[in-house]
N, C-alpha and C positions, 0 to 999 in steps of 0.2 A: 270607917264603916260606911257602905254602900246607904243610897236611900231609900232601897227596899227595906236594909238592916234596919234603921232607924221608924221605917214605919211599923214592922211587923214584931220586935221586941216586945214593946206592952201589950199583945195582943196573944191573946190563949183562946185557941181555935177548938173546942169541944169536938173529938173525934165519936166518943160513945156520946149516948142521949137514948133520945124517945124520937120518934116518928108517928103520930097517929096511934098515941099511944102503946108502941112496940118498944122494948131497948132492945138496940141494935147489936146491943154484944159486945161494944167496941170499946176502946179506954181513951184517955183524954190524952191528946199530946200539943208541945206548944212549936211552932213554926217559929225555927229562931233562922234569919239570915245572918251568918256569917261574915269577916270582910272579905273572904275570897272561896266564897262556895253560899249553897244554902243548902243547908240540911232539917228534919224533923227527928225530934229525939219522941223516939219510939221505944213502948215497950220489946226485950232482947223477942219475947214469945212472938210477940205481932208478925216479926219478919220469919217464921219461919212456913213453909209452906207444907206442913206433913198434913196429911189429913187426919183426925181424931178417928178412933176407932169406932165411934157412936156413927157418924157422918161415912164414912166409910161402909158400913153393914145398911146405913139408909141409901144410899148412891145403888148399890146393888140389889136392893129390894125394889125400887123403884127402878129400876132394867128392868126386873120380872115382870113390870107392873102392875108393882102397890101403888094403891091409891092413897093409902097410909103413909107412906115413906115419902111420896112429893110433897102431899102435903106438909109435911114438916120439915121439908127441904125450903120450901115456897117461905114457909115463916121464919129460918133460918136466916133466908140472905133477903129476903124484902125491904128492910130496911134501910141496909147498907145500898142495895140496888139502885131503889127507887133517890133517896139521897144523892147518889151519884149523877141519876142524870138528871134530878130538879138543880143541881148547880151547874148543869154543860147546861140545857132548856131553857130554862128558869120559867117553866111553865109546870104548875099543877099536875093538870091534867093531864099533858104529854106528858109528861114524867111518867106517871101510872100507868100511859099505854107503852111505854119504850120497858120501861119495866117488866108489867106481863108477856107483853110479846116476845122480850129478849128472854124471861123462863120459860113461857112453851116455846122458844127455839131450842135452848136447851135440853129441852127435855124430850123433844122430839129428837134429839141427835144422841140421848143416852149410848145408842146399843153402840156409837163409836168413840166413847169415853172410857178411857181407862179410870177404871177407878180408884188405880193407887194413888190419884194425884187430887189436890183440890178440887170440889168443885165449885168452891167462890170465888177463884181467878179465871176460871172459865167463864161463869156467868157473869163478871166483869166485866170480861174483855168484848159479850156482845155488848151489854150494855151500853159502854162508854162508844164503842163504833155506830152503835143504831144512832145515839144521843147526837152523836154530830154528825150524819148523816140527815137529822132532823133541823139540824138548825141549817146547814146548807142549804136542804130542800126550801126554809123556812126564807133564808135571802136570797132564794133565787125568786119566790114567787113574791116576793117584797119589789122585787127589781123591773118584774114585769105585771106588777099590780095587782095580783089578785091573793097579794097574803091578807088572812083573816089577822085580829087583831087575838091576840092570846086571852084565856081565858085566866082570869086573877088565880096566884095560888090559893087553896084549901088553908083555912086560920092553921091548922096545924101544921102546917109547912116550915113556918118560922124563920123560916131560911134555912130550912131542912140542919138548925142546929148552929147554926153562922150566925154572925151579926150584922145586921140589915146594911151598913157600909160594906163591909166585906162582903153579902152576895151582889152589892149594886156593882162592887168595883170589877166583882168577877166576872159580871154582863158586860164589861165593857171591853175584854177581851176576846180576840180571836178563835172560834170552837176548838181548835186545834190547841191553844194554849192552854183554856179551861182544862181542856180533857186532862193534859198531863197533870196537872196542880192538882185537880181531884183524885188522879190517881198515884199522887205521891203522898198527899197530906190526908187525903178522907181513907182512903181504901190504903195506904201507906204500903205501897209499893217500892222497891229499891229503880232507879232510871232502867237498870239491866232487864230488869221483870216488864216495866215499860214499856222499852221498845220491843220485847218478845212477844206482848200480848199486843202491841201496835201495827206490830211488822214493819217497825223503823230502825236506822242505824241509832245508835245508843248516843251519839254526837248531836242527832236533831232533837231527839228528849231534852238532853243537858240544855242545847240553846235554846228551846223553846221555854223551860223551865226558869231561865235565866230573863230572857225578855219579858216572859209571863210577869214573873213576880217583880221585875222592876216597873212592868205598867201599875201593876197591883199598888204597889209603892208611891208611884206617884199620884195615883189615884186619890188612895187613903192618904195622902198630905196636904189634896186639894179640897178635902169633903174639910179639912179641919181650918185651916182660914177662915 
């Protein structure tokens, strides 16, 4: 067994919860590394991408625009959203803004959304690319001096549902590598969904996911000495 395998075993990573007092809708799964793979045992439902018939007649409602139907699209995937990109960030506050901004992108591109298709892999896919376009911007003006210092997460952050080693260990990865991990294990994407919504070959998910979680690994080995 790898020593990713070995760190992430006893560890049961809470995919559903609360945020700021929301449930996010999500269920619990456990990140089990394998000796020669890593995989997340997922509910069969979680992987499937149809849209529900509820979510489907709001997608279309709000093209007409209702103000009705966003908003309970907004409260639908806010949770899951904003989660996603306080663990690429790990900033509060940015979170929040990468968040709303990345739904009014959305929602301003409605009228070229098909709506037979989700629209929480959509609002994903900006998420996670604003998220690390933020933290680039974020070490490029670290490099030339004028990054501010971050502003503390909000107490109900918690680690947006993580345990306080696990989001330290996940800061200590490459934005690129966060993103995938988040969005295989939080948002539990399949690598194939990954690289579609990344616009990567499906070989740089796989390695990225692979070096991710063995930093991860080594991380959570050295927080325990």
């Amino acid at each position: 067994m790898t020593s990713a395998a070995l760190a992430f075993a006893p560890r049961v990573l809470p995919v559903g919860g609360t945020c700021g007092g929301q449930h996010s809708g999500g269920q619990s799964a456990v990140i089990v590394a394998s000796a020669d793979r890593y995989a997340v045992r997922t509910p069969v439902r979680a992987r499937r991408r149809r849209l529900p018939a509820g979510e489907r007649a709001l997608v279309r409602r709000a093209q007409r625009g209702s103000e009705e139907a966003i908003e309970a699209l907004f409260r639908a995937h806010w949770s899951r959203a904003w989660r996603a990109a306080y663990l690429i960030v790990h900033d509060g506050p940015g979170a929040e803004d990468i968040a709303q901004e990345a739904f009014l992108a959305a929602i301003r591109a409605l009228d070229r959304f098909d709506r037979r298709r989700p629209f929480g892999p959509w609002l994903h896919r900006i998420v996670v690319n604003r998220a690390i376009d933020s933290v680039r911007a974020r070490a490029l003006r670290r490099e030339v001096g004028t990054e501010i210092e971050a502003e503390p997460a909000p107490p109900e952050a918690g680690g947006a549902g993580y345990s306080d080693d696990i989001v330290a260990a996940l800061r200590s990865l490459p934005a690129e590598h966060r993103a995938v991990i988040v969005m295989r294990y939080l948002l539990e994407y399949t690598p194939g969904e990954i690289a579609a919504a990344l616009e990567l070959p499906r070989g740089t998910v796989n390695s990225r996911l692979r070096r991710g979680l063995d930093r991860l690994g080594e991380q959570l080995q050295e927080e325990e000495r």
